[in-house]
Biopython code that builds the backbone (N, CA, C, O; Angstrom):
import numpy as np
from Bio.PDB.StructureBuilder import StructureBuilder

atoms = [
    (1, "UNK", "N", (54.323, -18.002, 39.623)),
    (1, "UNK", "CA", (53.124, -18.022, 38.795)),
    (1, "UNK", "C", (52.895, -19.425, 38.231)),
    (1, "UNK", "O", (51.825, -20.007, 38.410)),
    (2, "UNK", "N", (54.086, -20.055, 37.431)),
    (2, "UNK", "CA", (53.579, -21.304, 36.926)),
    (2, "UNK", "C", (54.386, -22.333, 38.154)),
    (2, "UNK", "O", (55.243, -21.886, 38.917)),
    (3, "UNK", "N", (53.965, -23.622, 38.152)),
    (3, "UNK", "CA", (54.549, -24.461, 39.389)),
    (3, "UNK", "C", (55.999, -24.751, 38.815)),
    (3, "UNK", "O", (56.381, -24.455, 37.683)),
    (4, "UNK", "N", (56.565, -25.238, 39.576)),
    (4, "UNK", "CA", (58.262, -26.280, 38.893)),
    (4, "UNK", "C", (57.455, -27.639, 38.860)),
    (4, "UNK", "O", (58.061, -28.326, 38.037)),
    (5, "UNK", "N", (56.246, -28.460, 39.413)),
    (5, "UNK", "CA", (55.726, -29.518, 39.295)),
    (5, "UNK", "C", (54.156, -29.419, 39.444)),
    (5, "UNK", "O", (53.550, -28.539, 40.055)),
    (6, "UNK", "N", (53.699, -30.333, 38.867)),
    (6, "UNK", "CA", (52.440, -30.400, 38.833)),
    (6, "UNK", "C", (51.452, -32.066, 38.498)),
    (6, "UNK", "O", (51.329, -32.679, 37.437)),
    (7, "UNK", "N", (51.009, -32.315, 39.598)),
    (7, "UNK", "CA", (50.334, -33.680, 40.156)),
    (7, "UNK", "C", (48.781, -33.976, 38.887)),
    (7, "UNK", "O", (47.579, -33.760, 39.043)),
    (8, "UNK", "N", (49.309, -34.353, 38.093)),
    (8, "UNK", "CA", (47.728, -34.894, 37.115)),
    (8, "UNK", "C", (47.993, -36.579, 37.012)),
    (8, "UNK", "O", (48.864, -37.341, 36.592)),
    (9, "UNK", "N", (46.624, -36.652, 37.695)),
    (9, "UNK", "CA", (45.950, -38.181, 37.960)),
    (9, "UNK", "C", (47.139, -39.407, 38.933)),
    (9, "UNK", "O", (47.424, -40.597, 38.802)),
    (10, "UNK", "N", (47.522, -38.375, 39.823)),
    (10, "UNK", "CA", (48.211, -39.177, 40.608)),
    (10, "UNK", "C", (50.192, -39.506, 39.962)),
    (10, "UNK", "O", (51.044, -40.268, 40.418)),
    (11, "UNK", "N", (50.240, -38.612, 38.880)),
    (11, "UNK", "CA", (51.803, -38.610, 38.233)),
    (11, "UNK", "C", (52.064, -37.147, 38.665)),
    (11, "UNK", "O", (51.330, -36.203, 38.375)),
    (12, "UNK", "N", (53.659, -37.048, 39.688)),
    (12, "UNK", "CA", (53.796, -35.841, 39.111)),
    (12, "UNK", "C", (54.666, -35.113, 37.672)),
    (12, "UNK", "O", (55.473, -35.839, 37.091)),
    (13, "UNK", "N", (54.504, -34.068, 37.303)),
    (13, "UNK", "CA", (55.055, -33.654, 36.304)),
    (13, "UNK", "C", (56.317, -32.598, 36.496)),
    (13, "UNK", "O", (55.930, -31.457, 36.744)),
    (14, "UNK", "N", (57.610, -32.747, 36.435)),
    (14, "UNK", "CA", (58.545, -31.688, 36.141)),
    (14, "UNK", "C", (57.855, -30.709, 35.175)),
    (14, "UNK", "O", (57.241, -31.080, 34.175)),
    (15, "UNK", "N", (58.036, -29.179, 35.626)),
    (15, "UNK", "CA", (57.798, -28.176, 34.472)),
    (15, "UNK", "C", (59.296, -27.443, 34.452)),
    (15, "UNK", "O", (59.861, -26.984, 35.445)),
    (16, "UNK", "N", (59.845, -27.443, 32.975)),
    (16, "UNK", "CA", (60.646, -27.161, 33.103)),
    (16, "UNK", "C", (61.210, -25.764, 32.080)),
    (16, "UNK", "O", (61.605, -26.107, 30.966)),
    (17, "UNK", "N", (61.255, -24.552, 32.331)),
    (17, "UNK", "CA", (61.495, -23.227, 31.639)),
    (17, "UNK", "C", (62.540, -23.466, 30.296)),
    (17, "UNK", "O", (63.689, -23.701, 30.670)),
    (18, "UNK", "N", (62.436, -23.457, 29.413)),
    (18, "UNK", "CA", (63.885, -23.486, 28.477)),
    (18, "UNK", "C", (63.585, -22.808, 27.518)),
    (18, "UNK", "O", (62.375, -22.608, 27.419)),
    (19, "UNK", "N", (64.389, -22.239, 26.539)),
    (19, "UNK", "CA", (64.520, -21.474, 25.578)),
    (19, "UNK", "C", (64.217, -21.436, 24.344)),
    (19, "UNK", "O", (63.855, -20.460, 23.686)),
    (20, "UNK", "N", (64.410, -22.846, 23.919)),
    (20, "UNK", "CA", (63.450, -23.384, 22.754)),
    (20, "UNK", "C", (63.192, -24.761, 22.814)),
    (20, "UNK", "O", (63.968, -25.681, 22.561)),
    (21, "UNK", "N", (61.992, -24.809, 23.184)),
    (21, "UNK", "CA", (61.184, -26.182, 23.202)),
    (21, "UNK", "C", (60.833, -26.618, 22.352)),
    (21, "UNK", "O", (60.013, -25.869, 21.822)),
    (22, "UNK", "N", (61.076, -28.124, 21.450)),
    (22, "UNK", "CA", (60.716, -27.769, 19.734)),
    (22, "UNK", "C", (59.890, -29.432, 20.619)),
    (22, "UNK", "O", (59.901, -30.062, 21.676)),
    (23, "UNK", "N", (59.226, -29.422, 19.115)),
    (23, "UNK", "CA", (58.070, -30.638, 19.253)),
    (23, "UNK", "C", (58.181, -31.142, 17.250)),
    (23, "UNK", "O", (57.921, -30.428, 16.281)),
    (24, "UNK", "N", (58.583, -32.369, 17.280)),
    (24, "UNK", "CA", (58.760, -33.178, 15.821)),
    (24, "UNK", "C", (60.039, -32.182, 15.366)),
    (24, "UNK", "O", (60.350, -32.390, 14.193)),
    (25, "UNK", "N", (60.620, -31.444, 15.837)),
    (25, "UNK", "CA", (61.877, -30.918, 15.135)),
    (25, "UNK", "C", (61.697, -29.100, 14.495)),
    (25, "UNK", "O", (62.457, -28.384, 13.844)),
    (26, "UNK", "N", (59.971, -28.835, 15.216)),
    (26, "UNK", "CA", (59.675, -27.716, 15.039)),
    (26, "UNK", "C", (59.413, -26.782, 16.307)),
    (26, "UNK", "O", (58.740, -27.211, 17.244)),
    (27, "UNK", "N", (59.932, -25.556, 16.320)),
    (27, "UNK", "CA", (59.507, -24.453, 17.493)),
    (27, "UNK", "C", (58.523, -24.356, 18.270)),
    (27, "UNK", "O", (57.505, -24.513, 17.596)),
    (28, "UNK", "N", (58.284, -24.181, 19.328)),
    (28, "UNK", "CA", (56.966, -24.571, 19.790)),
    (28, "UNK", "C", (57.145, -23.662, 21.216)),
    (28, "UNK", "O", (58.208, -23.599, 21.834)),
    (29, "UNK", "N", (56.226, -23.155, 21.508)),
    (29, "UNK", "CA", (55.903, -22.359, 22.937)),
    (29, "UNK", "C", (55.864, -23.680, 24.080)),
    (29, "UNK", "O", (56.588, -23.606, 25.073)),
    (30, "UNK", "N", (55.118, -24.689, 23.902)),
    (30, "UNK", "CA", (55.763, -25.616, 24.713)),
    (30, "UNK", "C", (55.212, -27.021, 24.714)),
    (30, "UNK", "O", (54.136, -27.295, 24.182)),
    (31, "UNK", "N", (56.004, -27.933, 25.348)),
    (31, "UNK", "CA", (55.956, -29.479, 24.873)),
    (31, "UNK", "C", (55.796, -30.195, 26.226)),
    (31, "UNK", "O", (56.151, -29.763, 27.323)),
    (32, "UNK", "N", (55.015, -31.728, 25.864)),
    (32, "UNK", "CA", (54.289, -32.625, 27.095)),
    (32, "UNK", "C", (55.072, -33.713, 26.595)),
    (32, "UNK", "O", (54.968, -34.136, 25.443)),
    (33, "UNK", "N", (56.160, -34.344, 27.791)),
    (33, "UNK", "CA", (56.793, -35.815, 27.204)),
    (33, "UNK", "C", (56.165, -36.571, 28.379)),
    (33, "UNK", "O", (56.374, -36.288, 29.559)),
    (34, "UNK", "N", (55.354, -37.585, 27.933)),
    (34, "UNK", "CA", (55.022, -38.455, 28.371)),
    (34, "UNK", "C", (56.323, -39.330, 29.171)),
    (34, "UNK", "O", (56.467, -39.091, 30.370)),
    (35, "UNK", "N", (56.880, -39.927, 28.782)),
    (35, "UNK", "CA", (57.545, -40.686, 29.553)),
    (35, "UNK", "C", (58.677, -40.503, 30.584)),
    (35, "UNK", "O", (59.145, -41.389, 31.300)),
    (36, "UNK", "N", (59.122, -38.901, 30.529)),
    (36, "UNK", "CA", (60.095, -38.433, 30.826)),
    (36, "UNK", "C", (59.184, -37.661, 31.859)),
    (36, "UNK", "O", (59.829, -36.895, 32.574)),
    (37, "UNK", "N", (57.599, -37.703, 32.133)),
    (37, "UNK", "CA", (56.807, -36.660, 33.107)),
    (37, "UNK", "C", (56.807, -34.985, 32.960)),
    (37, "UNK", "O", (56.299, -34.158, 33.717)),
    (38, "UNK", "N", (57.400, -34.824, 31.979)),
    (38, "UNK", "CA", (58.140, -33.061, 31.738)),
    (38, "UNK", "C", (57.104, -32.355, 30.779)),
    (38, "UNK", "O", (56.737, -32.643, 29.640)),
    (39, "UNK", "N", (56.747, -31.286, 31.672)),
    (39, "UNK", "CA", (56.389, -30.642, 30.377)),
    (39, "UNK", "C", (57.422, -29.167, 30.498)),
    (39, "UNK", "O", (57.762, -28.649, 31.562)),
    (40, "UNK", "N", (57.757, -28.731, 29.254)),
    (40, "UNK", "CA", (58.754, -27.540, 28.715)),
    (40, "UNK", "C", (57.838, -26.398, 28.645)),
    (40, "UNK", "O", (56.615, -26.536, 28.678)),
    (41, "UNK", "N", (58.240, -25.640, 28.581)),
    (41, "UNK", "CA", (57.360, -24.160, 28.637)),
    (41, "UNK", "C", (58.871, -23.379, 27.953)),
    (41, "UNK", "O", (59.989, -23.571, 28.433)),
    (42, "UNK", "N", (58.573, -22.441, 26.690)),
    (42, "UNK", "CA", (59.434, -21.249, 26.397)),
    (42, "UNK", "C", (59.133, -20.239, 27.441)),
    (42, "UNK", "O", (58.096, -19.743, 27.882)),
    (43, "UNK", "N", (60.811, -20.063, 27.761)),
    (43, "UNK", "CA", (61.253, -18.512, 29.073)),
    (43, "UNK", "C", (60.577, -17.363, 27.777)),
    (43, "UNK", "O", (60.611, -17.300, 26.548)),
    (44, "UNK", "N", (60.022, -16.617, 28.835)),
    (44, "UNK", "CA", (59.802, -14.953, 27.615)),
    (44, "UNK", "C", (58.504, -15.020, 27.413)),
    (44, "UNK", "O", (58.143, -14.065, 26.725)),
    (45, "UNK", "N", (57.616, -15.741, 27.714)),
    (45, "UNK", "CA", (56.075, -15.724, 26.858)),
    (45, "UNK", "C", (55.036, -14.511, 27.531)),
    (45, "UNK", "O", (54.997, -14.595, 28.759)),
    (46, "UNK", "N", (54.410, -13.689, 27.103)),
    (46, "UNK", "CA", (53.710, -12.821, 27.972)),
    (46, "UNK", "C", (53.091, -13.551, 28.377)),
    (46, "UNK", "O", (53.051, -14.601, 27.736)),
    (47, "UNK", "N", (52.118, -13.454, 29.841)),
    (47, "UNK", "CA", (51.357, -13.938, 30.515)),
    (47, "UNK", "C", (50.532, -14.553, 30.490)),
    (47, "UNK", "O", (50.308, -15.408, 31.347)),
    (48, "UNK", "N", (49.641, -14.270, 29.271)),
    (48, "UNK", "CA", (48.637, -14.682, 28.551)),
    (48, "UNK", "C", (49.194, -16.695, 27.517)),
    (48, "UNK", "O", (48.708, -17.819, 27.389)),
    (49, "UNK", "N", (49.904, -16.254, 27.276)),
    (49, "UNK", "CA", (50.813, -17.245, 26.617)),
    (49, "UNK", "C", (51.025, -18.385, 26.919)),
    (49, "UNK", "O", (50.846, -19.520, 26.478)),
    (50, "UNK", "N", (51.595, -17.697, 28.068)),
    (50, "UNK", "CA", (52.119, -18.847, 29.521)),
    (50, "UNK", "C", (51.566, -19.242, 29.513)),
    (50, "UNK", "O", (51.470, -20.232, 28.788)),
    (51, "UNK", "N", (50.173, -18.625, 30.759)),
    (51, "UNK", "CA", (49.125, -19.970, 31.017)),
    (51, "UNK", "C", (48.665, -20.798, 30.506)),
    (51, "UNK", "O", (48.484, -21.980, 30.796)),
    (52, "UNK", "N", (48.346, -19.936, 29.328)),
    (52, "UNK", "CA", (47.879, -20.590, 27.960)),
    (52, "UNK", "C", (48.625, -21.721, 27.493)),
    (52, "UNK", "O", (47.957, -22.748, 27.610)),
    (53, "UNK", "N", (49.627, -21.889, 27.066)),
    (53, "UNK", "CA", (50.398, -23.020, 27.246)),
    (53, "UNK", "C", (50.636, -23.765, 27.900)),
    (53, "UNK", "O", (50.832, -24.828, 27.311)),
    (54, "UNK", "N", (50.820, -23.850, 29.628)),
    (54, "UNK", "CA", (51.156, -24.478, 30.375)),
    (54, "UNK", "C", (49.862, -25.524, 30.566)),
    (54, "UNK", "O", (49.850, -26.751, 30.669)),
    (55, "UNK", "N", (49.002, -24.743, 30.571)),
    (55, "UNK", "CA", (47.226, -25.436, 30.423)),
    (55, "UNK", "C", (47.102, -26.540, 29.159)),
    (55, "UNK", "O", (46.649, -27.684, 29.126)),
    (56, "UNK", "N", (47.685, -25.711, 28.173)),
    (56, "UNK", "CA", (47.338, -26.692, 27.011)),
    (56, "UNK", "C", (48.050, -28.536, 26.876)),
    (56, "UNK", "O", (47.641, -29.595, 26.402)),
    (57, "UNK", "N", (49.679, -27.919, 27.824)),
    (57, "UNK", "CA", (50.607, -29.148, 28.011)),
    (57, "UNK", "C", (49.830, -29.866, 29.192)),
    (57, "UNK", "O", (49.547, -31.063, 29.149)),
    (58, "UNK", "N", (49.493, -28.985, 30.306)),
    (58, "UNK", "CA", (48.327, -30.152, 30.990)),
    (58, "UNK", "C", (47.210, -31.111, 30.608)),
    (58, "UNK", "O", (46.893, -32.224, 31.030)),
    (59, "UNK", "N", (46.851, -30.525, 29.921)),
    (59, "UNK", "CA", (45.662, -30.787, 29.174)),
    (59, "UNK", "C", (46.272, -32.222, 28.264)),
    (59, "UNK", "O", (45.502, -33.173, 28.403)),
    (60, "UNK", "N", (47.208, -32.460, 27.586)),
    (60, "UNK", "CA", (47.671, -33.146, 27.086)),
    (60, "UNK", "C", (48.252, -34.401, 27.877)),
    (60, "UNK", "O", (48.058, -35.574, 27.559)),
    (61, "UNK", "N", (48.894, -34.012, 28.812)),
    (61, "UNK", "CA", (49.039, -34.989, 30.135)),
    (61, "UNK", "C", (47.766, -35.816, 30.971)),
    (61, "UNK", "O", (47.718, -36.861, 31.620)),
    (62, "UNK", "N", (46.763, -34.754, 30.583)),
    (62, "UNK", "CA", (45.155, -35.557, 31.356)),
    (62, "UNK", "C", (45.113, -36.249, 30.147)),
    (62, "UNK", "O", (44.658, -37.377, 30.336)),
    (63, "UNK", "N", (45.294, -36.116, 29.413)),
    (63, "UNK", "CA", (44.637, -37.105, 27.730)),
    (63, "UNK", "C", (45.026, -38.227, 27.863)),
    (63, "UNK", "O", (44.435, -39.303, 27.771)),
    (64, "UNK", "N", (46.884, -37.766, 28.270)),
    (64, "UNK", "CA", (47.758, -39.249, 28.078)),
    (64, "UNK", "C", (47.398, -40.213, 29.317)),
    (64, "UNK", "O", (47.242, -41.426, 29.174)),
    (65, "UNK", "N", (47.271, -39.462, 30.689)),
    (65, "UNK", "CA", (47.116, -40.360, 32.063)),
    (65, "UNK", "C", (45.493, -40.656, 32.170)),
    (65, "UNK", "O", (44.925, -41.060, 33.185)),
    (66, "UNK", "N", (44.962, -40.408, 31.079)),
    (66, "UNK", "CA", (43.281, -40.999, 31.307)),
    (66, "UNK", "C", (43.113, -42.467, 30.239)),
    (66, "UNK", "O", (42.332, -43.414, 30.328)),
    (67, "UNK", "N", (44.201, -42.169, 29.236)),
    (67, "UNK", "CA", (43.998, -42.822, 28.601)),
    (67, "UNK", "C", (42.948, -42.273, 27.079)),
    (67, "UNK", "O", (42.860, -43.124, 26.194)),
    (68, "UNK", "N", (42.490, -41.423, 26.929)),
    (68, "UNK", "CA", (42.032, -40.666, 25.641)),
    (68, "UNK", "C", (42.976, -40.377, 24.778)),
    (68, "UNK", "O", (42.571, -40.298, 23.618)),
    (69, "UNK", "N", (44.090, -40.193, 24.943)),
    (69, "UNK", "CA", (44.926, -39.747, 23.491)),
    (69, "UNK", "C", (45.533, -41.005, 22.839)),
    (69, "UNK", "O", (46.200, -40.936, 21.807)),
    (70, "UNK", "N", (45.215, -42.406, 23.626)),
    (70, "UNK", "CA", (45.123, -43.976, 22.810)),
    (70, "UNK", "C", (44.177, -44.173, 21.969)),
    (70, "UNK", "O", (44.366, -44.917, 21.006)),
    (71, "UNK", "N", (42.718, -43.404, 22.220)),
    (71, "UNK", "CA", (41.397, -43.491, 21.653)),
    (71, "UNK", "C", (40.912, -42.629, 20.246)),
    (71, "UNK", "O", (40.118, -43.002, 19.382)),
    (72, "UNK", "N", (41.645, -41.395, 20.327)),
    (72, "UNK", "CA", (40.704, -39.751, 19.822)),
    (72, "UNK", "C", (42.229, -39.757, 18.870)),
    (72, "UNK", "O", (43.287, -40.135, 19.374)),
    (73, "UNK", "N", (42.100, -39.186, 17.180)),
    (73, "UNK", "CA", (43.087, -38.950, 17.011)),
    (73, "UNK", "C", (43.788, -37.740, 17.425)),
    (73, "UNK", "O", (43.056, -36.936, 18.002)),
    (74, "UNK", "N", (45.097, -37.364, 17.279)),
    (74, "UNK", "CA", (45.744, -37.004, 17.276)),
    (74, "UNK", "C", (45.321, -35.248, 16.796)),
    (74, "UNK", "O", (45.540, -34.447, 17.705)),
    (75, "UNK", "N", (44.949, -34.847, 15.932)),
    (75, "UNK", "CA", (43.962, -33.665, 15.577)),
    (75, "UNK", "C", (43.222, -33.583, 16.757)),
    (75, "UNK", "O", (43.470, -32.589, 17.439)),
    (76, "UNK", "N", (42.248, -34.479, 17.254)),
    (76, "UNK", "CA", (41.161, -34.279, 17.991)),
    (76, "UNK", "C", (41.792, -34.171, 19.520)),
    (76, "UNK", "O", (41.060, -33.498, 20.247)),
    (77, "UNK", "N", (42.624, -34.526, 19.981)),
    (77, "UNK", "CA", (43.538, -34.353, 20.926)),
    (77, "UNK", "C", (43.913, -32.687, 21.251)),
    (77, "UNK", "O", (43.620, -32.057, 22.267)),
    (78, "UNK", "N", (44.667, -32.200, 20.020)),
    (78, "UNK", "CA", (45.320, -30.802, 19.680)),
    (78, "UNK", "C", (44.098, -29.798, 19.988)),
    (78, "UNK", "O", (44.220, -28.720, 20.571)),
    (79, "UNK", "N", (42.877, -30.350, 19.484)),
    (79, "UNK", "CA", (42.053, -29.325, 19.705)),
    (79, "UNK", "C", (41.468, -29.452, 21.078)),
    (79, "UNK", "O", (41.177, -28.408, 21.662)),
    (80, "UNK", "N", (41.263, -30.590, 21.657)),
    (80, "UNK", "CA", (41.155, -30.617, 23.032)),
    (80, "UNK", "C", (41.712, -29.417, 23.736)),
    (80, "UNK", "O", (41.149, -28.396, 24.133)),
    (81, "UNK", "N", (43.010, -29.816, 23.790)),
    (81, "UNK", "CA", (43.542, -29.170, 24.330)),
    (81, "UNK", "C", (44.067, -27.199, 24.191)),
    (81, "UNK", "O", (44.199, -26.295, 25.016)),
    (82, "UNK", "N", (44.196, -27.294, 22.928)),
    (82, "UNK", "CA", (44.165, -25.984, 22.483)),
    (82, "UNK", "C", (42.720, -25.246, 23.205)),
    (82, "UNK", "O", (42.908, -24.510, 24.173)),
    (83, "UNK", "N", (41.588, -25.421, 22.808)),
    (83, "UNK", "CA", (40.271, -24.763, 23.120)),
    (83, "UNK", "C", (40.289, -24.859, 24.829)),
    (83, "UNK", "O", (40.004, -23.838, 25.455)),
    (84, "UNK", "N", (40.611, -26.043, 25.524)),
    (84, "UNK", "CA", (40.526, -26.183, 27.099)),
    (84, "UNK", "C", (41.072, -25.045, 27.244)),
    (84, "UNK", "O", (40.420, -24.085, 27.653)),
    (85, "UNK", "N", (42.563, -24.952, 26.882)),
    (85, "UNK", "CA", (43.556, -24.258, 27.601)),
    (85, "UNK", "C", (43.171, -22.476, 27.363)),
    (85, "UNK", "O", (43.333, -21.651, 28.262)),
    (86, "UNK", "N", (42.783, -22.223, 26.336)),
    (86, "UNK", "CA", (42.474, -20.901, 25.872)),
    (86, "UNK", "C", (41.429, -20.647, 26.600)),
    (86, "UNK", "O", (41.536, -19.564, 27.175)),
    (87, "UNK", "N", (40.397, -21.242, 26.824)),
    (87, "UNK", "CA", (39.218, -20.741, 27.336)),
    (87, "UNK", "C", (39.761, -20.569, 29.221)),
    (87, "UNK", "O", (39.351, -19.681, 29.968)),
    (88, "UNK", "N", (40.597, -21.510, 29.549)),
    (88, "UNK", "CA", (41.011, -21.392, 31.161)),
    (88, "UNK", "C", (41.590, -20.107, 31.381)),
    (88, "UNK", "O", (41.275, -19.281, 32.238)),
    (89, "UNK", "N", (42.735, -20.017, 30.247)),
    (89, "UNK", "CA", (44.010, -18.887, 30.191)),
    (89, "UNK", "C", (43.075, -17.517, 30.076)),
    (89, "UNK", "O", (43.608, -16.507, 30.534)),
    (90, "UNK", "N", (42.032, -17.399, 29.639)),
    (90, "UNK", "CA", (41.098, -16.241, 29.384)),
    (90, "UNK", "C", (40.118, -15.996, 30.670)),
    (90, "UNK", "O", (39.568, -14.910, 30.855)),
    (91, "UNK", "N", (40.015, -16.716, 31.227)),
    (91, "UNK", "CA", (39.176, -16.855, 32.380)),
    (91, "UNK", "C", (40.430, -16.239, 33.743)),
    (91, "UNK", "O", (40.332, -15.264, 34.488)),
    (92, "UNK", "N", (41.594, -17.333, 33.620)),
    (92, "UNK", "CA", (42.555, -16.434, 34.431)),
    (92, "UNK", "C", (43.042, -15.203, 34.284)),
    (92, "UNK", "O", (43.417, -14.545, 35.255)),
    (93, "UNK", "N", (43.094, -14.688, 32.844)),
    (93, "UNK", "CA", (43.550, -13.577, 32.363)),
    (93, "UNK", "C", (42.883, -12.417, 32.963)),
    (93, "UNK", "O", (43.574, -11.434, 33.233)),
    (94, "UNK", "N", (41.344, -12.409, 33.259)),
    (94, "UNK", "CA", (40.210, -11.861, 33.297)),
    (94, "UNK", "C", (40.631, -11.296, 35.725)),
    (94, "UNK", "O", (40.750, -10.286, 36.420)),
    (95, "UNK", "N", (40.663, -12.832, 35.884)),
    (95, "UNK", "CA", (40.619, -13.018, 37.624)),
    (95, "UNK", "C", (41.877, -12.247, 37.946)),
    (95, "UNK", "O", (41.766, -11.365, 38.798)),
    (96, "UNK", "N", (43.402, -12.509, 37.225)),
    (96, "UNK", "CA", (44.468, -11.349, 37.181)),
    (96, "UNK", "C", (43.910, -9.820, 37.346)),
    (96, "UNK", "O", (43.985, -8.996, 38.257)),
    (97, "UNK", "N", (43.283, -9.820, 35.974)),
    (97, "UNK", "CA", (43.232, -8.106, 35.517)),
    (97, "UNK", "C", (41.750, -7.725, 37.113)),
    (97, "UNK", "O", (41.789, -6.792, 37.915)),
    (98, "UNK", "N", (40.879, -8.635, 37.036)),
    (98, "UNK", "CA", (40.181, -7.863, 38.237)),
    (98, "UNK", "C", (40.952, -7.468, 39.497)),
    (98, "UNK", "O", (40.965, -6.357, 40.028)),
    (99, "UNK", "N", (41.554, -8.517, 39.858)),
    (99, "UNK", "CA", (42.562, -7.803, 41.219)),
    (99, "UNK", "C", (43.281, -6.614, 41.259)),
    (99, "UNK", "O", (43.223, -5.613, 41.973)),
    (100, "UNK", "N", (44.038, -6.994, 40.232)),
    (100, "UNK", "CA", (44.899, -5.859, 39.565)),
    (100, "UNK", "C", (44.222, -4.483, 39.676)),
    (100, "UNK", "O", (44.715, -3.667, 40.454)),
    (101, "UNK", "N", (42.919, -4.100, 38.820)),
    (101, "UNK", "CA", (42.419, -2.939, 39.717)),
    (101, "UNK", "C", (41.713, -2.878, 41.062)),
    (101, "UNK", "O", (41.412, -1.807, 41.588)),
    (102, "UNK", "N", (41.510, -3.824, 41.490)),
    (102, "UNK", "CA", (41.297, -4.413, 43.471)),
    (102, "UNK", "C", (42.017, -3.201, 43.673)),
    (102, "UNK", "O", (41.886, -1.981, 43.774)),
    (103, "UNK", "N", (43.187, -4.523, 43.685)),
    (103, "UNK", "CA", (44.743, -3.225, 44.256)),
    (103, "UNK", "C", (45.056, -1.855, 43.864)),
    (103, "UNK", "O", (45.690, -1.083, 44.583)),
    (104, "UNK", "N", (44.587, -1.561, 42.678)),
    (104, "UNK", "CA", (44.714, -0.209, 42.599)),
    (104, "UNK", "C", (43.666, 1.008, 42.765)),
    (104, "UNK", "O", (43.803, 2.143, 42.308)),
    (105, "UNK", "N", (42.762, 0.589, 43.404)),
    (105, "UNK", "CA", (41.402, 1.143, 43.552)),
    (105, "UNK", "C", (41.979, 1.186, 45.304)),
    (105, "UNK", "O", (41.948, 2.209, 45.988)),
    (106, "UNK", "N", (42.396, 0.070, 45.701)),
    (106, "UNK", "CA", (42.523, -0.089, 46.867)),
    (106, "UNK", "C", (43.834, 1.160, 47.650)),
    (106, "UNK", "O", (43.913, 1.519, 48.824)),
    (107, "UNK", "N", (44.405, 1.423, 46.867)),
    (107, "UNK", "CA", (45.812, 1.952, 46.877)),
    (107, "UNK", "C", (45.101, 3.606, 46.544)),
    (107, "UNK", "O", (45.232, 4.520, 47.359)),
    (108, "UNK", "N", (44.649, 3.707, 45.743)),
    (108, "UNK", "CA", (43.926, 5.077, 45.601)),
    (108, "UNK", "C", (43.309, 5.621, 46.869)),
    (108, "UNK", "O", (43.599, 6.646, 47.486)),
    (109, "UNK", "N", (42.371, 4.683, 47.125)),
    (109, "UNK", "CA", (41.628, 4.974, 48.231)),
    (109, "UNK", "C", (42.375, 5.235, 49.852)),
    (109, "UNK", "O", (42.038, 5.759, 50.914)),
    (110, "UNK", "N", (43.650, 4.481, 49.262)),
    (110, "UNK", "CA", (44.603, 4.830, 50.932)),
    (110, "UNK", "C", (45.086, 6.162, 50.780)),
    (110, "UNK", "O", (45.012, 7.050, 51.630)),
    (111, "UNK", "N", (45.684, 6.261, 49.419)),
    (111, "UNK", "CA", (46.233, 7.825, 49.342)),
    (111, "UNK", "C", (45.429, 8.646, 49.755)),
    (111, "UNK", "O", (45.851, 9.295, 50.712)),
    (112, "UNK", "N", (44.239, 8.933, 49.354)),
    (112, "UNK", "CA", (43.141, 10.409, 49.451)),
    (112, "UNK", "C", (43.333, 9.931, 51.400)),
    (112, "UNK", "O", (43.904, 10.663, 52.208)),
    (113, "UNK", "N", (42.788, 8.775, 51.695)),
    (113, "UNK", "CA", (42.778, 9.082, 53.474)),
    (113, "UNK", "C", (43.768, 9.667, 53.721)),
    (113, "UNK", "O", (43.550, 10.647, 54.434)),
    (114, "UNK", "N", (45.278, 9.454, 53.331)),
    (114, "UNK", "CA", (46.540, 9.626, 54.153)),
    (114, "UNK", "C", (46.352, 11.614, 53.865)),
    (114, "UNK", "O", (46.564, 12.493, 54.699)),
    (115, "UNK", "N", (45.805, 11.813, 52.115)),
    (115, "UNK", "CA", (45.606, 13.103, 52.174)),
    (115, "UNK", "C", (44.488, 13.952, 53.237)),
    (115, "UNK", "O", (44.381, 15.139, 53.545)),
    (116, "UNK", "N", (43.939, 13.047, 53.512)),
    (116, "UNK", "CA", (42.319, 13.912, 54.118)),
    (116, "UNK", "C", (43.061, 13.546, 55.750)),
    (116, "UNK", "O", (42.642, 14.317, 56.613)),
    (117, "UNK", "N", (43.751, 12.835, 56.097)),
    (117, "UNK", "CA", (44.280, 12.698, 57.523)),
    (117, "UNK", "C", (45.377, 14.402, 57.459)),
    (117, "UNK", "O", (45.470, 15.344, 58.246)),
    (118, "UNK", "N", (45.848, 14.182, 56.484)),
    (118, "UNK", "CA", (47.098, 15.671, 56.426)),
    (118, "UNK", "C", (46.074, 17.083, 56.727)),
    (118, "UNK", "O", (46.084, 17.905, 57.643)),
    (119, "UNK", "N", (45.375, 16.960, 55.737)),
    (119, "UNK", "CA", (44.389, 18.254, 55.996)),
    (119, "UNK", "C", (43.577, 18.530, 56.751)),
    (119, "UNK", "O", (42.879, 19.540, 56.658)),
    (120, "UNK", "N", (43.480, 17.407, 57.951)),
    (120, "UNK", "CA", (42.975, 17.690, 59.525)),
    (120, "UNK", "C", (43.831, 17.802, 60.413)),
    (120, "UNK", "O", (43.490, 18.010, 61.577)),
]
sb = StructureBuilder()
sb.init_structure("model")
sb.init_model(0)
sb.init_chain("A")
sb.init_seg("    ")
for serial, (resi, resn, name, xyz) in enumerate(atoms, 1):
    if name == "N":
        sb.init_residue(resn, " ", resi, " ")
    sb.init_atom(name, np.array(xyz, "f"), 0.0, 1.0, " ", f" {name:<3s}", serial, name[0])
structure = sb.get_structure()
């Protein structure tokens, strides 16, 4: 679901799963180190979370490799990225859950044939 790496503006990025990812010495679902290419993601996050996070640490990586998070403070950055990532993670959340009944609409519809094949 999420990559082990990921290519923004020609850098790639280690993503790396760990248990507690802290950012300034505080807890955090997950963290973007610039110089080290890594972004951290907390193991355990429901789905929604994840993406949501993993998007938001991207998002932070386009700031740093465009050069905007030298420009915009630091607030204005956070919300960048916070609002990008939520609005993506909701949009994927959405393209998940449609398949999801795809497949189970799809799976319904095999059963009744396999039944209506039995009863001929």
């Amino acid at each position: 679901m999420i990559p082990r790496s990921i290519n923004i503006f020609g850098e790639k990025y280690k993503v790396i799963m760990t248990d507690n990812p802290t950012y300034d010495g505080d807890d955090c679902y997950g963290v973007f180190h610039a110089l080290e290419k890594t972004i951290e993601l907390k193991k355990g996050l429901d789905f929604e979370n994840l993406i949501s996070t993993f998007f938001h640490e991207c998002f932070h990586a386009v700031s740093y490799e465009t050069g905007i998070q030298r420009i915009v403070a630091n607030e204005v950055d956070e919300l960048y990225a916070d609002n990008c990532s939520k609005m993506v993670a909701k949009y994927l959340k959405k393209i998940f859950e449609d398949n999801q009944k795809k497949k189970e609409k799809k799976k319904k519809v095999k059963k009744n044939n396999k039944k209506l094949d039995k009863a001929e």
